[in-house]
BAVEX-976558 format. One line per 4 residues: their letters; for each residue x, y, z of C-alpha. Coordinates in Angstrom, 1 decimal, decimal comma, padded with zeros to 4 digits. Layout:
BEGIN
A> X:Y:Z ~ ...
//
This chain:
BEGIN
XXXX> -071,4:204,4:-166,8 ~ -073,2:207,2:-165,3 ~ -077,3:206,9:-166,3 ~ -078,7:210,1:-168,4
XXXX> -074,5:211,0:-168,5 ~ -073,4:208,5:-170,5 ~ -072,2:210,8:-174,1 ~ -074,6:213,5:-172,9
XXXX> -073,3:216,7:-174,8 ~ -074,6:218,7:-172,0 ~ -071,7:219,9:-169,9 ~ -069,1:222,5:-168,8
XXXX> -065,4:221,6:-169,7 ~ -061,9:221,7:-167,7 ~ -058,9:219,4:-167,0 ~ -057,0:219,1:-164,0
XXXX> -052,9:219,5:-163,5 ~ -051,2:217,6:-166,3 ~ -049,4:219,9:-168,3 ~ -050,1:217,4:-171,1
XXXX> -051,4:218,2:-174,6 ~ -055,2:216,6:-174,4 ~ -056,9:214,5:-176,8 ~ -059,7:216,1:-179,0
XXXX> -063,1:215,1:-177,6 ~ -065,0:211,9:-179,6 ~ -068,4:213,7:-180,2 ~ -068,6:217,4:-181,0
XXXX> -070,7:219,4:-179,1 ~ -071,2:223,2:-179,0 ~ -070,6:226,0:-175,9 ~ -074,8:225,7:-175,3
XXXX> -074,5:221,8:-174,5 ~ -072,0:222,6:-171,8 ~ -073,8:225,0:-169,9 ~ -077,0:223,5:-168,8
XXXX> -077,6:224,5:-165,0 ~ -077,4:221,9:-162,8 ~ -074,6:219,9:-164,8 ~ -071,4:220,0:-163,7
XXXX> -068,6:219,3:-166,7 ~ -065,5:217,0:-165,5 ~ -064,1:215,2:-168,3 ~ -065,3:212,1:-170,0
XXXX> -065,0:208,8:-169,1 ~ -062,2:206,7:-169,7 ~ -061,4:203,2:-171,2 ~ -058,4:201,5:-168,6
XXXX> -058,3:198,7:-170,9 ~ -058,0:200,2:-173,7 ~ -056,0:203,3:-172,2 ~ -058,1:206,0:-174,2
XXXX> -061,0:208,3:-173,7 ~ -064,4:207,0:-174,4 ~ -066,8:209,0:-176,6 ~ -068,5:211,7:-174,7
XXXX> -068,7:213,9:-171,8 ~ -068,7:212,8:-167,8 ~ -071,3:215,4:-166,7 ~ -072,3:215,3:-162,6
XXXX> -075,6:216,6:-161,4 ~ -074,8:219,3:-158,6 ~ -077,3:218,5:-156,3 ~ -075,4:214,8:-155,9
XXXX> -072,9:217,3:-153,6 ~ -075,7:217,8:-151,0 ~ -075,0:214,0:-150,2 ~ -071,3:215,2:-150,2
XXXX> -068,0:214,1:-151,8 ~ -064,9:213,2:-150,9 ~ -061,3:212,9:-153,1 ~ -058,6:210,9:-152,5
XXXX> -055,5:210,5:-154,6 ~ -051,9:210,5:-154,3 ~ -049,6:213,9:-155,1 ~ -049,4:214,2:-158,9
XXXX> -052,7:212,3:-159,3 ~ -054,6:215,3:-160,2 ~ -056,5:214,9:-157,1 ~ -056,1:219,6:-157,5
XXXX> -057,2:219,9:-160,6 ~ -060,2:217,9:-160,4 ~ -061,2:219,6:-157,2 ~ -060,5:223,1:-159,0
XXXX> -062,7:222,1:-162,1 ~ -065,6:221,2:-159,7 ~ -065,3:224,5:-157,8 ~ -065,0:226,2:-161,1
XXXX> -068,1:224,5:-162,4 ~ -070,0:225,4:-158,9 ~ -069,0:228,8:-159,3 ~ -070,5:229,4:-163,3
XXXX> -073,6:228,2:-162,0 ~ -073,4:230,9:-159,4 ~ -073,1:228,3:-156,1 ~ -070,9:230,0:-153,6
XXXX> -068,5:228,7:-151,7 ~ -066,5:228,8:-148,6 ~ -063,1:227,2:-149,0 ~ -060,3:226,0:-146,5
XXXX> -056,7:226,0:-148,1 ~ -054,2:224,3:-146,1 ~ -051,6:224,0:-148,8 ~ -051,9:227,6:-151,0
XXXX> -052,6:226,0:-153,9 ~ -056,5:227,0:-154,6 ~ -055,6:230,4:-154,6 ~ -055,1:229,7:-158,6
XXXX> -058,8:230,3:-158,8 ~ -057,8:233,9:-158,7 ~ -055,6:232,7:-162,4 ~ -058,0:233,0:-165,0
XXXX> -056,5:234,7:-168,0 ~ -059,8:235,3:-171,3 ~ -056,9:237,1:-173,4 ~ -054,8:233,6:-172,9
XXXX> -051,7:236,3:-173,5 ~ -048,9:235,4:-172,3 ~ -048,2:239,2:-170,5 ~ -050,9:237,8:-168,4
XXXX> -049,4:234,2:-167,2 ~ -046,0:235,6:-167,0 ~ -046,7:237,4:-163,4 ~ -047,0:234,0:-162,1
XXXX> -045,1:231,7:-164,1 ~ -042,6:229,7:-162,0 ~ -039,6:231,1:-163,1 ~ -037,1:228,4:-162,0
XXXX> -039,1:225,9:-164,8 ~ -038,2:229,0:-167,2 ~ -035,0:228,3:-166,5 ~ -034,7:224,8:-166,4
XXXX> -036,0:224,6:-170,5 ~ -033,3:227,6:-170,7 ~ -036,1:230,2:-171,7 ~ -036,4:233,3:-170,6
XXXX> -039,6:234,5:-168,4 ~ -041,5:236,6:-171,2 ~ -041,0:233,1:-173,9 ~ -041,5:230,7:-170,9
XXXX> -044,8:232,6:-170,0 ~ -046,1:232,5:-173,9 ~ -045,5:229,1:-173,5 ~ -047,6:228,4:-171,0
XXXX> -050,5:230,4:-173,1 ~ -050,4:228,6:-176,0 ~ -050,6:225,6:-173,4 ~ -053,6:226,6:-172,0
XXXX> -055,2:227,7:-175,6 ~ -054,6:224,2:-176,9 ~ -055,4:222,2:-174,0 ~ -058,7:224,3:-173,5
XXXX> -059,4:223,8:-177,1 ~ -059,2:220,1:-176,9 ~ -061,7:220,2:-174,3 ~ -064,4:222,2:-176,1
XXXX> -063,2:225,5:-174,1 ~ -061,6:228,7:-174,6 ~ -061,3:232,2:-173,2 ~ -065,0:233,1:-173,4
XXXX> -066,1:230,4:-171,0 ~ -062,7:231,6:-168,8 ~ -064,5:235,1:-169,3 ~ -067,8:233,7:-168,0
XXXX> -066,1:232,0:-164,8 ~ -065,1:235,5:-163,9 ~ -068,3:237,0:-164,5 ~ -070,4:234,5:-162,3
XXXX> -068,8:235,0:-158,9 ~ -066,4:236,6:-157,0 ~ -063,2:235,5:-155,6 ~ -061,0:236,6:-152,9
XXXX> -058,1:234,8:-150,9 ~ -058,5:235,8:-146,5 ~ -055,3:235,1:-144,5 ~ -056,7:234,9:-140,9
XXXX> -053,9:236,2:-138,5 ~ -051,8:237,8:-141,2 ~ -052,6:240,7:-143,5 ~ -051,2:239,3:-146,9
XXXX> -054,9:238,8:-148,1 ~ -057,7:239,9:-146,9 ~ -057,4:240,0:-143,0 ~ -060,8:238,3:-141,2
XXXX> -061,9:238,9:-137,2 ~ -062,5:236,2:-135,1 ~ -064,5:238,6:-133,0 ~ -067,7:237,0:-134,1
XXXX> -066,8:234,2:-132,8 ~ -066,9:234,8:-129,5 ~ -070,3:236,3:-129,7 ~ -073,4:234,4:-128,3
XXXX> -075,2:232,4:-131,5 ~ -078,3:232,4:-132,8 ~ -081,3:231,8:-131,4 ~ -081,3:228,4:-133,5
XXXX> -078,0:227,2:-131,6 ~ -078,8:228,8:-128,2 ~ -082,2:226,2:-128,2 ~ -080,8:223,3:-129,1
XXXX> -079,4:222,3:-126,5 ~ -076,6:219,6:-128,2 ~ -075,9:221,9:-130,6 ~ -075,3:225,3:-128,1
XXXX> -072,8:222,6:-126,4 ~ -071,0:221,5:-129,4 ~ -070,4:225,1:-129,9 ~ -069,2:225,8:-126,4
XXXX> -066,5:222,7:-126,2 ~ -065,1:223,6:-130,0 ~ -064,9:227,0:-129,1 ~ -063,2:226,1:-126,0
XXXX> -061,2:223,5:-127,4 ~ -059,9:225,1:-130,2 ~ -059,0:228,5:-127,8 ~ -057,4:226,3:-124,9
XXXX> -055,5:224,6:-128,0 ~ -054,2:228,1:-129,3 ~ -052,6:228,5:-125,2 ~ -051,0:225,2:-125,4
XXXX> -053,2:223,4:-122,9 ~ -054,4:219,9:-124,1 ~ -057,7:219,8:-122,4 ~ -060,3:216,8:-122,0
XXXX> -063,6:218,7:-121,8 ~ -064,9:216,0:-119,0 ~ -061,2:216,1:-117,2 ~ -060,0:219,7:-117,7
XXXX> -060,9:222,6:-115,4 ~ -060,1:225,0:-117,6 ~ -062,3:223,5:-120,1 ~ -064,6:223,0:-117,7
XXXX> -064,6:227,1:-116,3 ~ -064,5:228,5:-119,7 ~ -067,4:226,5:-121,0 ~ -069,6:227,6:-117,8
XXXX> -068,9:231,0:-118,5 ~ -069,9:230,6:-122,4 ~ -073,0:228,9:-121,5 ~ -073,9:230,9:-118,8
XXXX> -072,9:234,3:-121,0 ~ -075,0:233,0:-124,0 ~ -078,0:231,7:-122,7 ~ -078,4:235,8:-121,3
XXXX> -078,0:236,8:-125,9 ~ -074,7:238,1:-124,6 ~ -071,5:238,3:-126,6 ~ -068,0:238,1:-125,3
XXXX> -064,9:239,4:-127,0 ~ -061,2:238,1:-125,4 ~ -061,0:241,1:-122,8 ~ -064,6:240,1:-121,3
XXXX> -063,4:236,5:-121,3 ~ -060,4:237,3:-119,1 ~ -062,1:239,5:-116,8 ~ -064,9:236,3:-116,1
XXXX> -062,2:234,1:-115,5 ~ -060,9:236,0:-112,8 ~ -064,3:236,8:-111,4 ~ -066,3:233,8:-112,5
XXXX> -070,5:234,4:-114,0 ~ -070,9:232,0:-110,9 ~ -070,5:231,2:-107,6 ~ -070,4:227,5:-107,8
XXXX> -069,6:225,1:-110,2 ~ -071,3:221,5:-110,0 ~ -072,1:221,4:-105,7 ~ -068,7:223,1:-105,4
XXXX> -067,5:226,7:-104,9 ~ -065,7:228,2:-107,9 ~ -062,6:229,0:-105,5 ~ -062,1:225,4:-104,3
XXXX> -062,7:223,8:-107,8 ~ -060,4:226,4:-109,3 ~ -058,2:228,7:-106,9 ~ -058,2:232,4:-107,8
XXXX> -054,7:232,2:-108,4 ~ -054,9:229,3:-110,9 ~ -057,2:231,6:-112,3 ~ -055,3:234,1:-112,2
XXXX> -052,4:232,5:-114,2 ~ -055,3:230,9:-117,0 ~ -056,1:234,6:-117,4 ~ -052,6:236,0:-117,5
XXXX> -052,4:233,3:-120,5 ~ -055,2:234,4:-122,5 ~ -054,3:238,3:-121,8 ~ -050,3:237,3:-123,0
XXXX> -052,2:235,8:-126,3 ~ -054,1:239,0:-126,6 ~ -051,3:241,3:-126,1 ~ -048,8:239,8:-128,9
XXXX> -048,1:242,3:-131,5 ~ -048,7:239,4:-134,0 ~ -052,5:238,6:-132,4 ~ -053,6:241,8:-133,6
XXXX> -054,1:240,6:-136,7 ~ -056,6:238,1:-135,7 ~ -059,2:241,0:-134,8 ~ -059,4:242,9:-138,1
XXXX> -060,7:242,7:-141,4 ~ -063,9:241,1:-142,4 ~ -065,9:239,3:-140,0 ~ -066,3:235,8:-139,9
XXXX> -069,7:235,6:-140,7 ~ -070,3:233,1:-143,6 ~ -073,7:234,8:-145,4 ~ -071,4:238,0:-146,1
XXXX> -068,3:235,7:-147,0 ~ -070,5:233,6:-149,6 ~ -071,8:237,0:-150,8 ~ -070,2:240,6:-152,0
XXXX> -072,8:243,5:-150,9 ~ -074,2:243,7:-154,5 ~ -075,4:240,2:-154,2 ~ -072,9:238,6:-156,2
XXXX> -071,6:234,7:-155,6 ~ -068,5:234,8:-153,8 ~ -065,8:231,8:-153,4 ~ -064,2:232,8:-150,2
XXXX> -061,3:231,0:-149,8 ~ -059,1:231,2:-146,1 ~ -055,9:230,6:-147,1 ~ -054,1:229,2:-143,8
XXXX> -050,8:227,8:-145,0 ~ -048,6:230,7:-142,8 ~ -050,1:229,5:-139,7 ~ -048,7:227,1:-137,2
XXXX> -050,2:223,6:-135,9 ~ -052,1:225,0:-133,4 ~ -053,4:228,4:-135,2 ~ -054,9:226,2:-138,1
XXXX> -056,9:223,9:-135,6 ~ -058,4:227,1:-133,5 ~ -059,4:229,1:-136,8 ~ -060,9:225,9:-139,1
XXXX> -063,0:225,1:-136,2 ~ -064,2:228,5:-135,4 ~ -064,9:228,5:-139,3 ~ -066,2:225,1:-138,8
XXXX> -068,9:226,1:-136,0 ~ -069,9:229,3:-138,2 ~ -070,6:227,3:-140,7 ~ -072,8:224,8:-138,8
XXXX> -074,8:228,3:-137,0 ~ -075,2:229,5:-140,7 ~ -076,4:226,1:-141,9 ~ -079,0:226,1:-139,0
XXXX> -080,7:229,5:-140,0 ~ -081,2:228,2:-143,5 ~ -084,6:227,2:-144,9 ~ -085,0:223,3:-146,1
XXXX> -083,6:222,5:-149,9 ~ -083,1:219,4:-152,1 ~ -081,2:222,1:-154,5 ~ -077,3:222,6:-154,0
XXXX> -077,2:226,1:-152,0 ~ -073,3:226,5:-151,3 ~ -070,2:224,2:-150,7 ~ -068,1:223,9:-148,4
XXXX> -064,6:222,4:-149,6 ~ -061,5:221,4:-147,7 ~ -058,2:221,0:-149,5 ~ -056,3:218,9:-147,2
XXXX> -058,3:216,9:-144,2 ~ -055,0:215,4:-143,2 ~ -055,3:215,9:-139,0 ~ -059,0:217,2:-138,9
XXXX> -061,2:214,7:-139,1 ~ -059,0:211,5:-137,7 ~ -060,3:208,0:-137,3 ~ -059,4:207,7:-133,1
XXXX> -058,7:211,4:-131,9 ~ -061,2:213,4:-131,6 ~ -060,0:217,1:-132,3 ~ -062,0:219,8:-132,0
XXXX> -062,5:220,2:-135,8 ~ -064,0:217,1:-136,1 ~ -067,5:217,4:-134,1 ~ -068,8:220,0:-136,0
XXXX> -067,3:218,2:-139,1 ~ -069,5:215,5:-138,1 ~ -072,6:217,6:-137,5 ~ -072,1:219,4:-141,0
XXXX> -072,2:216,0:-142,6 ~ -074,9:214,5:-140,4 ~ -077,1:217,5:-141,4 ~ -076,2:220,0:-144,1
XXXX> -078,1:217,8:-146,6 ~ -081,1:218,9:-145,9 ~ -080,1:222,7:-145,9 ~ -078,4:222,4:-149,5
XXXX> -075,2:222,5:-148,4 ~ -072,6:220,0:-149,9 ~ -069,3:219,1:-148,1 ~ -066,6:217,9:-150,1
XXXX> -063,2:216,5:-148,5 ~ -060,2:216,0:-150,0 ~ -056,5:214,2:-149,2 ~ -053,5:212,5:-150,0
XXXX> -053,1:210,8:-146,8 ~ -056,4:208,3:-147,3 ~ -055,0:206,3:-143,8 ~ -056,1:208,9:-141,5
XXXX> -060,0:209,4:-142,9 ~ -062,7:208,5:-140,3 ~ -064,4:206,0:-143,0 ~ -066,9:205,9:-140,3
XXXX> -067,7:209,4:-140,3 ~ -068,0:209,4:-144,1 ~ -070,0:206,4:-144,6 ~ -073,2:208,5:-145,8
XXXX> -070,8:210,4:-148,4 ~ -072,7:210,3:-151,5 ~ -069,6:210,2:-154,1 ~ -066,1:209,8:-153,7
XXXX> -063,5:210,4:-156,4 ~ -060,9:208,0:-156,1 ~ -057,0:209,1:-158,1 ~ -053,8:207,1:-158,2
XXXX> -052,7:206,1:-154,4 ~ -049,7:205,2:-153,1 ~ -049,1:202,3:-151,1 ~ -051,7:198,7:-150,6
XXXX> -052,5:199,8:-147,6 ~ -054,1:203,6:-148,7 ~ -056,1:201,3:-151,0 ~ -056,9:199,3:-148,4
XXXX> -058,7:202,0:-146,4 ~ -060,3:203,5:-150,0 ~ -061,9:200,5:-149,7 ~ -063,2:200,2:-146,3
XXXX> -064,4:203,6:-147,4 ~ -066,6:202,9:-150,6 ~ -067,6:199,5:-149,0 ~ -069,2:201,2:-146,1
XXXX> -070,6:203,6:-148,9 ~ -072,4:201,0:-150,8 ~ -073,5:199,3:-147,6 ~ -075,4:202,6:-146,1
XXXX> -076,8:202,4:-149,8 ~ -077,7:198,6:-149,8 ~ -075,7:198,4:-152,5 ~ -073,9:195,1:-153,7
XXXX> -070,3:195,8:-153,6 ~ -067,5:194,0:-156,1 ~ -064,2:194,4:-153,8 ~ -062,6:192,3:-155,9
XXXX> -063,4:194,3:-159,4 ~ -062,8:198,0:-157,2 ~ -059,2:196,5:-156,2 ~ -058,8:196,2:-160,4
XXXX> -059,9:199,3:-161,2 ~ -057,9:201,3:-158,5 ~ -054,8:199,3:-159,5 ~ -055,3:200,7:-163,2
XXXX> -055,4:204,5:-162,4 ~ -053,2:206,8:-164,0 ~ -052,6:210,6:-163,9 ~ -055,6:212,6:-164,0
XXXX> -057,8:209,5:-164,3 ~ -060,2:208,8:-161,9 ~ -062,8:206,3:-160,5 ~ -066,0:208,2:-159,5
XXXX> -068,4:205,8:-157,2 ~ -071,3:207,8:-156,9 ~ -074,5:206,3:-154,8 ~ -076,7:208,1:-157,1
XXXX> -075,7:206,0:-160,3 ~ -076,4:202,3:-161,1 ~ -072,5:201,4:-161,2 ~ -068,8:203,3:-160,5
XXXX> -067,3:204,9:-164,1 ~ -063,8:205,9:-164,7 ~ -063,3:209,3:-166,2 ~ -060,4:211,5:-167,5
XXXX> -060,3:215,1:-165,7 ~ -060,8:218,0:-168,0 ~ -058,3:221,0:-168,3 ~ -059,1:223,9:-165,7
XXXX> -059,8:227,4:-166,8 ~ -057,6:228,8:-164,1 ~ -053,9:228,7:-164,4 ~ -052,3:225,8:-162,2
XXXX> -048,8:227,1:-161,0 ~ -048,9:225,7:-157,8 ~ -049,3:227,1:-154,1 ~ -049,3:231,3:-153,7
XXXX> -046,4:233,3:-151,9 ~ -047,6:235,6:-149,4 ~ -046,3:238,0:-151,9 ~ -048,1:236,6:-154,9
XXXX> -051,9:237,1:-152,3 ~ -051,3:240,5:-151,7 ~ -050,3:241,1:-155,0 ~ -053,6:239,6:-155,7
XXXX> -055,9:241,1:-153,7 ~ -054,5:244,6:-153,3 ~ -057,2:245,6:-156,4 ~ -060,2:244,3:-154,4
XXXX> -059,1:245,0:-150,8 ~ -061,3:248,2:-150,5 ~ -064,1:246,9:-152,5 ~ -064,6:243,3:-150,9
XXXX> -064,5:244,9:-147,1 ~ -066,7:247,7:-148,3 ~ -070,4:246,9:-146,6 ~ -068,9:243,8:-144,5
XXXX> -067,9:245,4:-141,3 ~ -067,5:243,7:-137,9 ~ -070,5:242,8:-136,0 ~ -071,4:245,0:-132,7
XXXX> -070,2:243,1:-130,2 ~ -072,9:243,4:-126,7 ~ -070,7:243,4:-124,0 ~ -071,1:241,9:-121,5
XXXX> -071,5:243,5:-117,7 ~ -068,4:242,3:-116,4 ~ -066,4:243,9:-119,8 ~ -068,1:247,5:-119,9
XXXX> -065,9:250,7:-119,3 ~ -065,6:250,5:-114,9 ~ -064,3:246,7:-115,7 ~ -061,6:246,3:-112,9
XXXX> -057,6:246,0:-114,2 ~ -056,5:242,5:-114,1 ~ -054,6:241,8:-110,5 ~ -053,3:238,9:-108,5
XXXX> -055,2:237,4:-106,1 ~ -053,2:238,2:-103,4 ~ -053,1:241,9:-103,9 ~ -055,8:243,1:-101,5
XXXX> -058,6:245,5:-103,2 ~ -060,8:248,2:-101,7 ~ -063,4:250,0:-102,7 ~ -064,2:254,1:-101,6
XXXX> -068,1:254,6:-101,3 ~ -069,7:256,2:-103,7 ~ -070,1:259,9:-102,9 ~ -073,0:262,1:-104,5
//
């Protein structure tokens, strides 16, 4: 069991998805024992033997996330509502957050009801469960308030710590690409970094090939970054563009493909390692990408710059999350990792912590950070959890699909929370996982006495092997203050964010983008190569 958090009073509570009446805590406690800063409430631990609750409260000290986390557990193990309780607990101690949602399911965050009236659940009550218990929406949806009341109650919670939640930080739902939520621009991405990233010089390339990758991605072209040309040409011009402190926007990146920042590239000539016309058609590409009515949406809203998405203007915590379940494949790869390499420019321009600053928290890593591939998302996945320790901020990971985790990559996570899995061979892998966790650690690890435990997990009960405690402990997740009813409509996000869609953009406008030369008003009109050009003399 977890030293100093053994029965502890001293936490914030919450339960995950189970729609189950909870048990009534062991120890009574009172609403000033849960709130301690620094303490994260998540349920108490659990008796597998014995299949019941032990006496007191599993409480987790935040700044154990700046060594990361990571979630595993099968669909219907919880694995949501134990990730929503944590970013509910970040977000009363005022920690903001920046928040990648696949799936459409964290948007519930927004569902946090202090009346616990049922007028308020019933606006997002599924109405085909109404049905199924033959109830009509307006009963259904007291139902589920009186289910909330009592299942908050047994957990030492009620509507004045739901109130509280709300008070502590802001939260808004951004659809990048669509304008459901709050639109964001991906102009900023495109503009030359900091001075941090321009000087080191691995970093200002890691930038460049996920920028390039994830943009080449977007067109459809599969591009080795050693191997591709295009690759190749678009991160010369970056580089070569960046190191001058100049930004490019998409209209300034297809005018220097055509007429290249350089004349050779390696000990060749830019037009014998890539013809004008090939050139030509790369730009025509980009320019087609640009000119789709549904690209517009790309470029407006809020930019992407993470200190003003963690923050509203007045200052207060904000959990930002992007909400990218619309998009396609392809779109979702090109915007995580521009998110991805804001995130690691923001986390460079920070000052040293060993405090918990922010969190970064991805619902689904299913495809991002693979144990062969190498997608663009996962280098600067890899940098943020080489190095964000040290700038307080804590990366937490979460799936379903355990097989396709780069153990390797996560072997200095700090904690992982381990649910129900599905098949031997995801346990298999969890293993690999929290062996190589124990062995960064020097840690002994009992395979044989994980493989028990694992094999005993239920619903909403969890193993939690954290590198910071003497041993693993099992623990039941606590009920969540918001309202779990599953994944958003597009509907249901503009619904929700109509209120605030004035007053989050307000103060938060797009950067001013520095044109480059090439892009300012004289810049030529994009033309084959072959059509000849002439220019009249300038006359006074």
């Amino acid at each position: 069991m977890p030293k100093a958090k053994k029965t502890d009073s001293s936490a914030k509570p919450e339960s995950a998805a189970k729609k189950s009446t909870p048990s009534a805590p062991a120890a009574p406690t009172t609403a000033e024992d849960f709130e301690k800063l620094g303490v994260f409430y998540m349920g108490r631990p659990y008796d597998l033997a014995a299949k019941q609750a032990r006496p007191g409260w599993l409480l987790y000290d935040s700044k154990d996330l700046v060594t990361h986390a990571v979630c595993v557990g099968m669909t219907g193990s919880g694995k949501t509502g134990l990730c929503l309780a944590l970013l509910e607990e970040a977000a009363i101690d005022n920690i903001p957050a920046i928040i990648i949602d696949p799936k459409g399911d964290l948007g519930n965050l927004m569902l946090t009801f202090p009346s616990l009236k049922g007028e308020d659940f019933q606006p997002w009550i599924n109405e085909d469960d109404a049905r199924k218990k033959g109830l009509s929406p307006a009963d259904y949806a007291q139902a589920q308030a009186e289910l909330w009341t009592k299942g908050l109650a047994g957990w030492q919670q009620d509507g004045a710590r739901i109130q509280r939640l709300r008070d502590a930080a802001d939260v808004a739902i951004y659809t990048p690409g669509s304008n459901a939520g709050l639109p964001v621009s991906i102009l900023k991405s495109f503009a030359a970094p900091a001075a941090d990233v321009r000087e080191d010089a691995e970093l200002l390339r890691e930038r460049i090939s996920t920028t390039v990758t994830s943009l080449l991605g977007l067109l459809g072209i599969e591009a080795d970054p050693i191997q591709s040309r295009e690759h190749i040409l678009l991160s010369t011009i970056l580089d070569q563009t960046w190191k001058k402190e100049e930004d490019l926007d998409l209209a300034s990146l297809i005018q220097a493909i055509q007429s290249p920042p350089v004349s050779k590239i390696g000990v060749m000539d830019v037009d014998s390692f890539f013809p004008s016309k090939d050139r030509f058609a790369l730009a025509m590409k980009l320019n087609n990408l640009l000119a789709a009515p549904g690209f517009q949406a790309w470029l407006e809203g809020e930019a992407l710059d993470i200190q003003s998405l963690m923050y509203t203007p007045a200052g207060k915590p904000r959990h930002a999350i992007f909400s990218i379940a619309h998009l396609n494949d392809a779109e979702r790869m090109f915007f995580v990792t521009l998110l991805l390499s804001q995130m690691v420019g923001w986390m460079r321009a920070q000052s040293g912590t060993t405090s918990l600053r922010a969190l970064l928290y991805m619902d689904e890593i299913f495809g991002y950070f693979p144990p062969v591939s190498n997608p663009p998302s996962k280098l600067p996945l890899m940098t943020l959890l080489k190095q964000a320790r040290a700038f307080g901020l804590g990366v937490v990971l979460a799936t379903q699909n355990p097989v396709d985790l780069d153990y390797k990559g996560l072997a200095n996570t700090g904690t992982w929370f381990i649910g129900r899995l599905q098949t031997e061979r995801d346990k298999a892998r969890v293993l690999e996982g929290l062996e190589g966790a124990s062995t960064s650690t020097g840690k002994r690890f009992d395979r044989g006495r994980m493989e028990q435990t694992l094999a005993g997990l239920g619903n909403r009960i969890f193993l939690m092997n954290n590198v910071h405690e003497d041993e693993p402990v099992v623990f039941e997740t606590r009920w969540c203050l918001s309202y779990l009813r599953g994944p958003l409509t597009r509907t249901q996000i503009k619904t929700l964010m109509e209120p605030v869609r004035g007053a989050v953009s307000t103060g938060s406008s797009a950067p001013t983008i520095k044109s480059t030369k090439g892009a300012k008003g004289g810049a030529r009109p994009m033309l084959p190569p072959d059509v000849p050009q002439h220019f009249m003399p300038l006359r006074g």
